[in-house]
Each structure stands twice: as C-alpha cells, then as structure tokens.
N, C-alpha and C positions, 0 to 999 in steps of 0.2 A: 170193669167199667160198665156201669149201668148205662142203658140205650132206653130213650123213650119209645113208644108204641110209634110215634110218625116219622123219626127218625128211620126205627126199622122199616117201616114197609116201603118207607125212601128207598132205602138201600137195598132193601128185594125187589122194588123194580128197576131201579137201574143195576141190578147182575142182571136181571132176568134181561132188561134191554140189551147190556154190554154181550150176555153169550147166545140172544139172539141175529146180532149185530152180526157180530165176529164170526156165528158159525153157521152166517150165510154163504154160499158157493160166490165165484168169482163174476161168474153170470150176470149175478144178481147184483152187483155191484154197477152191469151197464146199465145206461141211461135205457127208460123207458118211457114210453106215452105214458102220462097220469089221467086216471080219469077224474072229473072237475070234482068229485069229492076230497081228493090230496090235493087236489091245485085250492081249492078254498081253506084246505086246513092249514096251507104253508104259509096263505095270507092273516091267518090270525098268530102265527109265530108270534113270541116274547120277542119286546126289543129289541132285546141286549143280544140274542140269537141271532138276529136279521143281521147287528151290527156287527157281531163276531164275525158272520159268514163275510161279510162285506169287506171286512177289515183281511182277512186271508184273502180275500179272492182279488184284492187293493194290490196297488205297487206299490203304499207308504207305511212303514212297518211301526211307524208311531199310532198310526191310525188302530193298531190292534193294543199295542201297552198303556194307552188313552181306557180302554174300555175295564183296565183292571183297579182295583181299590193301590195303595201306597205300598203294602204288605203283602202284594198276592204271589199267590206261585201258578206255575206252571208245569207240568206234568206231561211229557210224551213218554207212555208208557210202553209204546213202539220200540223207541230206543233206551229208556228207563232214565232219562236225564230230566232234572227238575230246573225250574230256573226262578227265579227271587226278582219281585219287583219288574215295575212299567219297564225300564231301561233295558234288563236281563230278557224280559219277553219281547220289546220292541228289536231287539236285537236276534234272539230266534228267530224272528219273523224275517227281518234281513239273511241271513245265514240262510235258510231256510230257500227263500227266492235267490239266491247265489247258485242253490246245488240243484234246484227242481223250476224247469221251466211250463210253466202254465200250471201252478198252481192252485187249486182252485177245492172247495168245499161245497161240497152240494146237500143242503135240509133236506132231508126226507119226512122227518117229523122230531116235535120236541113237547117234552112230557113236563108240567111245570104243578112246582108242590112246594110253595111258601117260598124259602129262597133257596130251593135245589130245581136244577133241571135237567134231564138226560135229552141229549139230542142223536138222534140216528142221522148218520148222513155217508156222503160217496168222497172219501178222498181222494184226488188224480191229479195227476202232472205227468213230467216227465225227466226222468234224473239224466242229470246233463251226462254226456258222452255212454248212454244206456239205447237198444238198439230199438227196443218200444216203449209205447206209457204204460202208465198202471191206471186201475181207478179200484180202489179196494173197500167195502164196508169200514164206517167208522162209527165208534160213541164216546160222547162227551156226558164228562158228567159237571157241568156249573154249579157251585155254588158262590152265590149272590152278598157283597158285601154293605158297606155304606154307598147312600146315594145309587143302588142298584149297580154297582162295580160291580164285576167278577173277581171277588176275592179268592178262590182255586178252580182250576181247570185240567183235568184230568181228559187225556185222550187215549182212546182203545183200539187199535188196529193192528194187522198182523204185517210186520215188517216180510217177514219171510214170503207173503202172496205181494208185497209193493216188488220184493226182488227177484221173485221168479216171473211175475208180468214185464217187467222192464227187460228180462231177457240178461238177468245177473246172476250171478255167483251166490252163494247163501251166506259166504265170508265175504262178501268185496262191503269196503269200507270207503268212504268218502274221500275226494281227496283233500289236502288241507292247503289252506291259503297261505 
C-alpha cells in the first residue's frame, strides 16, 4: 500500500507522540502547575477535542456518540476492543462510568494536521471497589470525518500502570453486570 508523504509524517508523529505519551513515568501523569504558555495553548485546542474531553468528563454518554460521524469506530487500545457506531460508543461511555468513578480526561496538548489529530492527555478515575485512583498518560489519535465528526478514535494507554495504581492485580478483570 502506497502512503502519501503527509499521511506519513501524520503517522510519525503520532508514534512519536503515542511512545512519548506512554513512556512517560507515572509522576508525570500527576497534575501540575502549568505555566501560562500551556494554559494558552489549551485555549486554542480543536473543537472537537475540547468536545471529546467534555463529553468523557460528562455524565451523558450520548454526549460523546453525538461527536462521531454514523460509521465510526472506536478503539481502546488499553483493552484492545473496538466498538462501531454513535450507539456502540455511546454505550462505552456508559459501561465505562458504571466501572470507573470520576472519570475524567485531562488535554495536555493536541497536534492538528488536516483531518488527523494526536492529543496527549491524563486519564483518571477511580475503578470501583479498587483500593486507590489512577491517573496514567494517554494519546489519541482523531481522525476527522463529515461535518467535522470523529470518524475513528484510537486511544493509547497502558492498562497495566491503570492496575497497578489502583492497587490491583495484573489479571483482575471487571466484574460483569
């Protein structure tokens, strides 16, 4: 498969974001004072970024399957499960707030290149009946469909730092409803 020259450097920099993301320390994951140079760059965020974070960090899980084209997927690459369509995502998003209380997605920064965008950010919560939170590096990688939808969403984080901060097991698995 031939690759165009912007496709490629799209996709070299979000590895380059994804395995500077991921192989940051746990530290670095906690919240820190920003100085007003990040605090202005967060104000110029893509929309659809601002609305993503909003829509995770929301209690209505339509608010986030709103934000994808008819046909999009969804990608937690954490747990390697893909999910099809507004309804299939809006329902992640529910599942999702069932199992992890305080939920929440934190922008660090987002890299935007026609209709691709890598976003680095802080995932945390808190996995119900787990003895602490987590808040672990994460990257997205958006690609933009019709009417500026998220037509795929691809997310990067390392499941095994979510369950060793929360004070888990490396097997424990969710439990089911």
């Amino acid at each position: 498969m031939k690759s165009s020259p912007r496709r490629t450097l799209t996709a070299l920099i979000s590895a380059t974001a994804v395995c500077a993301v991921l192989g940051a320390t746990a530290a670095a994951a906690q919240p820190a004072a920003q100085p007003a140079a990040v605090q202005s760059a967060a104000q110029r965020l893509p929309k659809v970024v601002t609305a993503w974070a909003a829509a995770w960090n929301g209690a209505e899980p339509q608010a986030l399957g709103a934000l994808f084209t008819t046909d999009s997927t969804y990608t937690d690459q954490g747990l390697g499960i893909t999910f099809h369509g507004r309804q299939e995502i809006a329902g992640w998003k529910a599942r999702t707030d069932s199992l992890i209380d305080d939920v929440h997605v934190t922008v660090k920064a987002a890299h935007h290149d026609g209709d691709h965008i890598t976003v680095e950010a802080v995932y945390s919560g808190h996995l119900k009946g787990a003895p602490k939170p987590f808040a672990v590096p994460m990257a997205t990688l958006l690609d933009l469909g019709e009417h500026h939808r998220i037509a795929s969403d691809q997310d990067y984080y390392s499941l095994n730092s979510v369950l060793a901060q929360s004070g888990l097991p490396a097997d424990w698995t969710p439990p089911t409803h």
